[in-house]
KOLNU-704615 format. One record per residue: residue number from 1; residue in three letters; x negated, z, y of N, C-alpha, C in turn. Coordinates in nm, 2 decimals. Layout:
N
R; NUM; Ala; X; Z; Y; X; Z; Y; X; Z; Y
...
***
This chain:
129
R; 1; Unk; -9.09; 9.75; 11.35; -9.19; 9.81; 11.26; -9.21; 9.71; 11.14
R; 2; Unk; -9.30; 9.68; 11.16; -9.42; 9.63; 11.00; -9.36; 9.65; 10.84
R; 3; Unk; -9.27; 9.63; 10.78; -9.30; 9.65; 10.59; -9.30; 9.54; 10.52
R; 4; Unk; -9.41; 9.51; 10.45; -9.42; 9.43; 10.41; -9.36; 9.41; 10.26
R; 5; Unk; -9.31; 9.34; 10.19; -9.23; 9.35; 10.13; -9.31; 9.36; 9.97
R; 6; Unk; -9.41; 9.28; 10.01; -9.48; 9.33; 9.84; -9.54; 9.41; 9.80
R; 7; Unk; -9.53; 9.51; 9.90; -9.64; 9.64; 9.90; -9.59; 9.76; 9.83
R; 8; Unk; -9.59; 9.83; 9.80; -9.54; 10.02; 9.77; -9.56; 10.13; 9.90
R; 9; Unk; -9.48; 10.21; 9.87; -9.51; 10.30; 9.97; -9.53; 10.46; 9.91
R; 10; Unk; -9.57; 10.55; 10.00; -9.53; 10.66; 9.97; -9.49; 10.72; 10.08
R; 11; Unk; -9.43; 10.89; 10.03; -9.35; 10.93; 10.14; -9.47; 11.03; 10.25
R; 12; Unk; -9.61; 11.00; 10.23; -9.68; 11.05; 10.36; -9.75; 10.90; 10.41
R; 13; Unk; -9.67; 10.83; 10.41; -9.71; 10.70; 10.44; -9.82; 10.61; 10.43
R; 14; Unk; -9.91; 10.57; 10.32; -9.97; 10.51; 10.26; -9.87; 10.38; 10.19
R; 15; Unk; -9.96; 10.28; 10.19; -9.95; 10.19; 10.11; -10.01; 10.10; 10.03
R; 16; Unk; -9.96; 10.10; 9.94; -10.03; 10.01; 9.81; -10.01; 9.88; 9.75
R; 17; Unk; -10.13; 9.81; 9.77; -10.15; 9.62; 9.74; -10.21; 9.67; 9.58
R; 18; Unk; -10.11; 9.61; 9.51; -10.15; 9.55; 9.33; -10.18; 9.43; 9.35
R; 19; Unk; -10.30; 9.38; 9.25; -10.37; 9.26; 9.27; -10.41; 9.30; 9.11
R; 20; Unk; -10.36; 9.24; 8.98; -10.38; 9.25; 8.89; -10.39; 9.41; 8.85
R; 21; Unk; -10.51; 9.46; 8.81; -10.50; 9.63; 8.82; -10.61; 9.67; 8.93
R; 22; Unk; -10.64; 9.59; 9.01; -10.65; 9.67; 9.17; -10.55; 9.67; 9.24
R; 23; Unk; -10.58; 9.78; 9.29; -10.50; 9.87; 9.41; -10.58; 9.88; 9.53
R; 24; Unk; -10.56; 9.85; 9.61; -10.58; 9.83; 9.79; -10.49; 9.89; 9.81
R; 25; Unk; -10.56; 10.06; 9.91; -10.52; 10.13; 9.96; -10.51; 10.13; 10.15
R; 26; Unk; -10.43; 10.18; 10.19; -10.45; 10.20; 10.36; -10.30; 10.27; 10.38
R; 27; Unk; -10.31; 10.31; 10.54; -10.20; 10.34; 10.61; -10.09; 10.23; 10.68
R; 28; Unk; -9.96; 10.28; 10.65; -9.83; 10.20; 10.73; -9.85; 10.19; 10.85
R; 29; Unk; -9.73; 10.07; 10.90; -9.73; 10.07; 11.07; -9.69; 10.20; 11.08
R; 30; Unk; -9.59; 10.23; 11.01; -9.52; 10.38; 11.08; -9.64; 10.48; 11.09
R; 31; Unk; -9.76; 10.47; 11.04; -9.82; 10.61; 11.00; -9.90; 10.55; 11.15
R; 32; Unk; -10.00; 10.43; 11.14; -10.05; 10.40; 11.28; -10.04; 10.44; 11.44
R; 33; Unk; -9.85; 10.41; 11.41; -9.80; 10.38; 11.55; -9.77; 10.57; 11.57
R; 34; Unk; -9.74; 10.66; 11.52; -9.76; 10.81; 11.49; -9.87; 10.83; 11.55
R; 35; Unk; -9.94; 10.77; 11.46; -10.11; 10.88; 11.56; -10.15; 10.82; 11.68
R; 36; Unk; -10.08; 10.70; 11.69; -10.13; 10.59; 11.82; -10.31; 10.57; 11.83
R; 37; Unk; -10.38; 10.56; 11.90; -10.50; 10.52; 11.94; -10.61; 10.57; 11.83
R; 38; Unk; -10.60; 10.50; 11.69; -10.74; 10.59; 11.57; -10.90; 10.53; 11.62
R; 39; Unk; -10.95; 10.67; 11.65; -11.09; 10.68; 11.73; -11.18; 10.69; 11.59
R; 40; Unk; -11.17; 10.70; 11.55; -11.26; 10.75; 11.40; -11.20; 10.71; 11.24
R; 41; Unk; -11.25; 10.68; 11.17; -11.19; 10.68; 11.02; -11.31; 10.68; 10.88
R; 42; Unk; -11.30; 10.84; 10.83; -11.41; 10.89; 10.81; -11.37; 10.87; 10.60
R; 43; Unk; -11.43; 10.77; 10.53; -11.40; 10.76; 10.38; -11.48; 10.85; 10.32
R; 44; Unk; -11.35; 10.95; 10.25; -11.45; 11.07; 10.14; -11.44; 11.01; 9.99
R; 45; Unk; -11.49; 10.90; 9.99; -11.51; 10.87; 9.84; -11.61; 10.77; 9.78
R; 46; Unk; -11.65; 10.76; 9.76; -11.77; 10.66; 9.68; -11.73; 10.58; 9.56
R; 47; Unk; -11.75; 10.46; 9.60; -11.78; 10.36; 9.47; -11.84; 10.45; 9.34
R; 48; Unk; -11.73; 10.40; 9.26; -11.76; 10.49; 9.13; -11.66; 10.66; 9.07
R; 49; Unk; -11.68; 10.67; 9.21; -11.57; 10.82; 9.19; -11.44; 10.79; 9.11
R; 50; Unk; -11.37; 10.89; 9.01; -11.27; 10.86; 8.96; -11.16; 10.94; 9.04
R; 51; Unk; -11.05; 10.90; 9.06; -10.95; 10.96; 9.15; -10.86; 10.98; 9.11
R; 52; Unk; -10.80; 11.09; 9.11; -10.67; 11.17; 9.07; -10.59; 11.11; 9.15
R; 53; Unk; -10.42; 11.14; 9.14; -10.36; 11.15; 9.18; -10.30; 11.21; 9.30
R; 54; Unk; -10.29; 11.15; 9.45; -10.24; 11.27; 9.54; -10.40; 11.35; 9.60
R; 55; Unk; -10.46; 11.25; 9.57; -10.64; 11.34; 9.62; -10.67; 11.27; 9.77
R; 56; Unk; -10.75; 11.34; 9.82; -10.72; 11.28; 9.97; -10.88; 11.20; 9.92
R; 57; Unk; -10.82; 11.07; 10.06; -10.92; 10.95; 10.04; -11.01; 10.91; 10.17
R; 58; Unk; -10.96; 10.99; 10.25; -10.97; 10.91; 10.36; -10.92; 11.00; 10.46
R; 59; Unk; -11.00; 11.07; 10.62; -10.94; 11.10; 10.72; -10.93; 11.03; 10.85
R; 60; Unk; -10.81; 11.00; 10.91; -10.82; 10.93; 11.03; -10.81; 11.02; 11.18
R; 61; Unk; -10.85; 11.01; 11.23; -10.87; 11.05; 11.35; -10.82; 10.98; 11.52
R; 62; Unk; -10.68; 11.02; 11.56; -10.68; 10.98; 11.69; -10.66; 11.04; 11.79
R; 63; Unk; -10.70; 11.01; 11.95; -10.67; 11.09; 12.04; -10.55; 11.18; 11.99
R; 64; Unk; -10.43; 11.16; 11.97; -10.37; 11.26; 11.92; -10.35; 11.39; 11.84
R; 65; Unk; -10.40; 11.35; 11.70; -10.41; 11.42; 11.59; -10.51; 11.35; 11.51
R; 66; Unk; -10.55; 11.44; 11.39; -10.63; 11.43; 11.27; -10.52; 11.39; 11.14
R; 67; Unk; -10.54; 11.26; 11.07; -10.42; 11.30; 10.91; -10.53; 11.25; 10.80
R; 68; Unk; -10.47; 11.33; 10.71; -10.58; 11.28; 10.58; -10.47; 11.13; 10.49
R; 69; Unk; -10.54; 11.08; 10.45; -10.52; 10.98; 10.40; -10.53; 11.00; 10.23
R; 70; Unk; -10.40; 10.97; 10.16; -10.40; 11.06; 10.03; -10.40; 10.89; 9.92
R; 71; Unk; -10.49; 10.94; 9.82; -10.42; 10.82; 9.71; -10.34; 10.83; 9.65
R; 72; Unk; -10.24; 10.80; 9.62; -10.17; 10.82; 9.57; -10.13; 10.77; 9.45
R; 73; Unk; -10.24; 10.73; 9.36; -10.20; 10.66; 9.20; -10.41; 10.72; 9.18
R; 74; Unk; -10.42; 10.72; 9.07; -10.52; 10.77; 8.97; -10.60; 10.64; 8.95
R; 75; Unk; -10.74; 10.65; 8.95; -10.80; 10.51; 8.92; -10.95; 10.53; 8.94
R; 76; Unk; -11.04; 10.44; 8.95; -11.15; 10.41; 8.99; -11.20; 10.36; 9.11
R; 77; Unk; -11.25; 10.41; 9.18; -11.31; 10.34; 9.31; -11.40; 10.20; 9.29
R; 78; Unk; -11.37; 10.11; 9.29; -11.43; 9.97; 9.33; -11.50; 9.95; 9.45
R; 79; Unk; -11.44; 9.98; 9.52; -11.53; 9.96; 9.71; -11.43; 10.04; 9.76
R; 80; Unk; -11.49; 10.09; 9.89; -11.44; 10.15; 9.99; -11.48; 10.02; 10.16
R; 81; Unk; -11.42; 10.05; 10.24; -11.44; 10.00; 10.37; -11.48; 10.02; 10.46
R; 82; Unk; -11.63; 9.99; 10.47; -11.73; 10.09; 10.49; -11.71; 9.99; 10.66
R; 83; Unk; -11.67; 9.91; 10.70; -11.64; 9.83; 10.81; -11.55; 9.92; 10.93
R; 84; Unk; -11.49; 10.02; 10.84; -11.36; 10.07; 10.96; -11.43; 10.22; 11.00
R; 85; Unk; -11.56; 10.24; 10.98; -11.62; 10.35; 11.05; -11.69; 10.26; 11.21
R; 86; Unk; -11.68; 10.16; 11.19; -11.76; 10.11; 11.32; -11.66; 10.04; 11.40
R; 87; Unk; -11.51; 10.01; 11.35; -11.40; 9.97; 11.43; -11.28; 10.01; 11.36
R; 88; Unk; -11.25; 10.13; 11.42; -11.15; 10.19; 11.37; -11.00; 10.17; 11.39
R; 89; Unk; -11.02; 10.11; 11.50; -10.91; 10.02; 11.57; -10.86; 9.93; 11.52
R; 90; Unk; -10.91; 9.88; 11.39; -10.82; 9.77; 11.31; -10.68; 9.84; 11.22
R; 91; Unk; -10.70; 9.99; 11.22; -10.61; 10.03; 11.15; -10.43; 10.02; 11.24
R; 92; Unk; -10.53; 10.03; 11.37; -10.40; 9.98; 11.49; -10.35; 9.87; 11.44
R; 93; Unk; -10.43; 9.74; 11.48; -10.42; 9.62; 11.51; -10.35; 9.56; 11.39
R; 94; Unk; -10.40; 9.63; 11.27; -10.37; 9.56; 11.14; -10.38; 9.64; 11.01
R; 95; Unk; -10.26; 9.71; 11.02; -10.27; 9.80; 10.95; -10.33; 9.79; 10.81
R; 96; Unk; -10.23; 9.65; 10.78; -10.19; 9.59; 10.61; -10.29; 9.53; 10.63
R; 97; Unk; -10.39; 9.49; 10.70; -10.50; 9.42; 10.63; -10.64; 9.50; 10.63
R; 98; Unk; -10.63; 9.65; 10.72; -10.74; 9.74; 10.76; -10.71; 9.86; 10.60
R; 99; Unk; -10.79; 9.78; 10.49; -10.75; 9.89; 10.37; -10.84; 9.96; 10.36
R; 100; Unk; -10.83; 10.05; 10.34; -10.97; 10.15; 10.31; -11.01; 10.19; 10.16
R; 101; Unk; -10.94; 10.18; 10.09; -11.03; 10.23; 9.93; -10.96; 10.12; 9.85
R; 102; Unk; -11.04; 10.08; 9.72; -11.00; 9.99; 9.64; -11.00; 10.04; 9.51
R; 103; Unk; -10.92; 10.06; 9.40; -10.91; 10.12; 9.28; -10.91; 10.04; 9.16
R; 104; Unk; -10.94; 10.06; 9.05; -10.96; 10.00; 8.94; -10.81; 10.12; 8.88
R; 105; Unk; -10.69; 10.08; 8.86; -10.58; 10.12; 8.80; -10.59; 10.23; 8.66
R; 106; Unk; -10.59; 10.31; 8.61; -10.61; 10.34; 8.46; -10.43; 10.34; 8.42
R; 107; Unk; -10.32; 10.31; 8.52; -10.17; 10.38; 8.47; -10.12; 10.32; 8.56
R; 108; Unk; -10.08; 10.23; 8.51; -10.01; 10.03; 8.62; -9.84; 10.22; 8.62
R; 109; Unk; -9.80; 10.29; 8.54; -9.70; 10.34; 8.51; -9.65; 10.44; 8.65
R; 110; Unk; -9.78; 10.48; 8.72; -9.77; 10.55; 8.80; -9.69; 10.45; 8.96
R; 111; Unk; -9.69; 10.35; 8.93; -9.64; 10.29; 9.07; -9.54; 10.32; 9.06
R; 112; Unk; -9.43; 10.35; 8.98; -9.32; 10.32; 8.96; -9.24; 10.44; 9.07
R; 113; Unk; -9.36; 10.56; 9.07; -9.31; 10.68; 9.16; -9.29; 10.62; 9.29
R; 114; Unk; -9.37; 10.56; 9.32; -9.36; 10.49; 9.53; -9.28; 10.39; 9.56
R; 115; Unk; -9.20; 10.40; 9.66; -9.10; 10.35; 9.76; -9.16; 10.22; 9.79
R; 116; Unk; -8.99; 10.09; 9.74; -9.03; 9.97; 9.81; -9.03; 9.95; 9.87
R; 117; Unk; -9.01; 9.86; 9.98; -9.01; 9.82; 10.09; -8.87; 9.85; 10.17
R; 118; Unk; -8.74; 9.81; 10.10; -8.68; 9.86; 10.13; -8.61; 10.04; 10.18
R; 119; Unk; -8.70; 10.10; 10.08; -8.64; 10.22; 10.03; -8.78; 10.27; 10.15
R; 120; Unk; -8.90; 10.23; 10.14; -8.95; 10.34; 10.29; -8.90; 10.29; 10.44
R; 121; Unk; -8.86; 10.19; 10.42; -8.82; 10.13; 10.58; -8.68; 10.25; 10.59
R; 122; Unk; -8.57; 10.27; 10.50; -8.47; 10.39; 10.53; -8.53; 10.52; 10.57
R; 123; Unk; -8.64; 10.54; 10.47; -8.72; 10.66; 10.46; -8.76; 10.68; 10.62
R; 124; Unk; -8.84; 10.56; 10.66; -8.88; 10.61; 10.80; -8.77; 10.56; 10.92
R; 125; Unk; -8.66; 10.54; 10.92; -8.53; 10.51; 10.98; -8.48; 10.66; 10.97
R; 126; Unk; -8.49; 10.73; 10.88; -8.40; 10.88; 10.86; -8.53; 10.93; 10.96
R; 127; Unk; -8.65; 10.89; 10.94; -8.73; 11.04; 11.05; -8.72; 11.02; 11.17
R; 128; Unk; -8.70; 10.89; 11.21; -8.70; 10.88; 11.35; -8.58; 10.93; 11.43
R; 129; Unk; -8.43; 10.95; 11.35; -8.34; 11.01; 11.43; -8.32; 11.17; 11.45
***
């Protein structure tokens, strides 16, 4: 399994790229390899929308199951990834580089809640047994 080490995590498996005060959002290998084959990936948010905390961003869809995709830090929408409605399959292929929403930060303070790399690689080591 995939963690990349500069990233954040949370514990419904999202992960977060800081790039000054953007945030690049998307799903973990662990969350990918879970739903296995994503057929659809449907962005509920718009450039410009302000986003709370914990608000869903994003639903993915695969032969398996449906999961919503949550943000999990408070910010501004900058772009969404309007490319993974027409190849959804990059969220397979690549998870950490298939991001789907991009934030403008208002509270750098809020990362401090999400799991480093270390600490979600245990996190998803405890679910798998």
């Amino acid at each position: 399994m995939n963690i990349p080490s500069a990233l954040k995590y949370t514990s419904s498996d999202e992960w977060v790229k800081l790039e000054g005060k953007t945030a690049s959002i998307g799903v973990t290998d662990y969350a990918q390899n879970q739903l296995s084959d994503i057929v659809y990936v449907e962005i509920r948010v718009d450039v410009g929308d302000t986003i709370q905390k914990n608000s869903p961003g994003a639903t993915l869809e695969s032969v398996k199951a449906a999961a919503d995709v949550n943000i999990p830090i408070a910010g501004k929408v900058i772009a969404i990834n309007d490319g993974l409605s027409s190849t959804p399959e990059k969220v397979n292929s690549d998870p950490y580089g298939a991001w789907m929403i991009k934030l403008e930060l208002t509270d750098l303070g809020q990362l401090d809640s999400l799991m480093d790399a270390t600490a979600y690689q245990k996190y998803c080591e405890e679910r798998s047994h």
